[in-house]
C-alpha positions in Angstrom: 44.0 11.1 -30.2 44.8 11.7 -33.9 48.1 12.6 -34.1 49.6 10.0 -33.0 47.2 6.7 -34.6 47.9 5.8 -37.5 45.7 6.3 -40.7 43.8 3.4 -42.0 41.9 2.6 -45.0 38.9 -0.8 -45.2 36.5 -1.4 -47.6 33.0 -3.1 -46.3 30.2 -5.0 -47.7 27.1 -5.2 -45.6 24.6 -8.0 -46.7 21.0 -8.2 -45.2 18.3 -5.8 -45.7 20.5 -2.9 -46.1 18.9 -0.3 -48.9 15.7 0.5 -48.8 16.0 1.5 -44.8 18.7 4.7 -44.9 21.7 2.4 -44.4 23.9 5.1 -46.9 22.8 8.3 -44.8 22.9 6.8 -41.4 26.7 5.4 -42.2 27.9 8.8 -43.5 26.2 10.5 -40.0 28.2 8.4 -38.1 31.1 8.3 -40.4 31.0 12.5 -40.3 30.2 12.0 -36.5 33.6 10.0 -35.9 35.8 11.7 -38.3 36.1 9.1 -40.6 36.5 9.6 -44.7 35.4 8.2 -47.6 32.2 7.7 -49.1 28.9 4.5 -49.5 26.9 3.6 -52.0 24.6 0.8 -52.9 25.7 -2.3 -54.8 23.6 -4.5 -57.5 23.3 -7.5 -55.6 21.7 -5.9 -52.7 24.4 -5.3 -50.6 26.1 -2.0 -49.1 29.2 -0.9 -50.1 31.9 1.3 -48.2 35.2 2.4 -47.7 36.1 4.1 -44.4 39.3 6.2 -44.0 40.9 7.2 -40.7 42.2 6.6 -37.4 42.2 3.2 -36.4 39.4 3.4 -33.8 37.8 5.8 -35.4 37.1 3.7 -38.3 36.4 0.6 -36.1 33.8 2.3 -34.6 32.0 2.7 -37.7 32.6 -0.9 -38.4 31.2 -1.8 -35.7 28.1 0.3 -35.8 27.9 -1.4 -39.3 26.9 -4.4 -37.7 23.6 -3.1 -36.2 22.8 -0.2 -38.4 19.7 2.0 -39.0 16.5 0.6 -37.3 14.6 -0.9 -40.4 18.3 -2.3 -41.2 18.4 -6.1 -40.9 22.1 -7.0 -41.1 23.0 -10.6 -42.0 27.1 -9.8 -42.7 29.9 -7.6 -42.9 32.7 -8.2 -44.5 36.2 -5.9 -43.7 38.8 -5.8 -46.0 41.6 -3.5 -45.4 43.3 -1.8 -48.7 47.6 -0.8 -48.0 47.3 1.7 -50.9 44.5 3.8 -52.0 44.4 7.9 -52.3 43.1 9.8 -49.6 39.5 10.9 -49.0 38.1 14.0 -47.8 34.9 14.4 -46.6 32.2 11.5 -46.5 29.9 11.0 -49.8 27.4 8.9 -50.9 28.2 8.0 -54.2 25.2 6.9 -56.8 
């Protein structure tokens, strides 16, 4: 599967009830889960922040799991942007 898709690279913003209920943990388990790098972290305004690094449906998964989240998670949007250029993570952090 991964030799052959190609490497892509998004940057998400999840809005809703998204800190507070484990949102950065449980993205970086599944993240880790589907071999997807990069790292999370919290924004002021509330929101989630992420970028995701990988194969193509890897990293779609993870977008997609986005949507629903952590139980206590109550997600209201998710936006996807995806970036052409931007240096290549290893591993999966949660950044402060």
């Amino acid at each position: 599967m991964g030799t052959n898709s190609k490497r892509v690279t998004v940057r998400i913003v999840v809005s809703g009830r998204v800190q507070g209920v484990s949102f950065r943990a449980s993205l970086q388990e599944k993240a880790l889960e589907s071999s997807v790098d990069g790292w999370v972290r919290n924004r002021n305004d509330g929101s989630v922040e992420a970028l995701l690094q990988g194969d193509g449906e890897s990293v779609r998964r993870v977008v997609e799991w986005s949507w629903a989240g952590p139980p206590r998670a109550e997600v209201a949007d998710v936006t996807v942007e995806t970036l052409d250029s931007y240096p290549r993570q290893k591993g999966f952090t949660i950044a402060a």
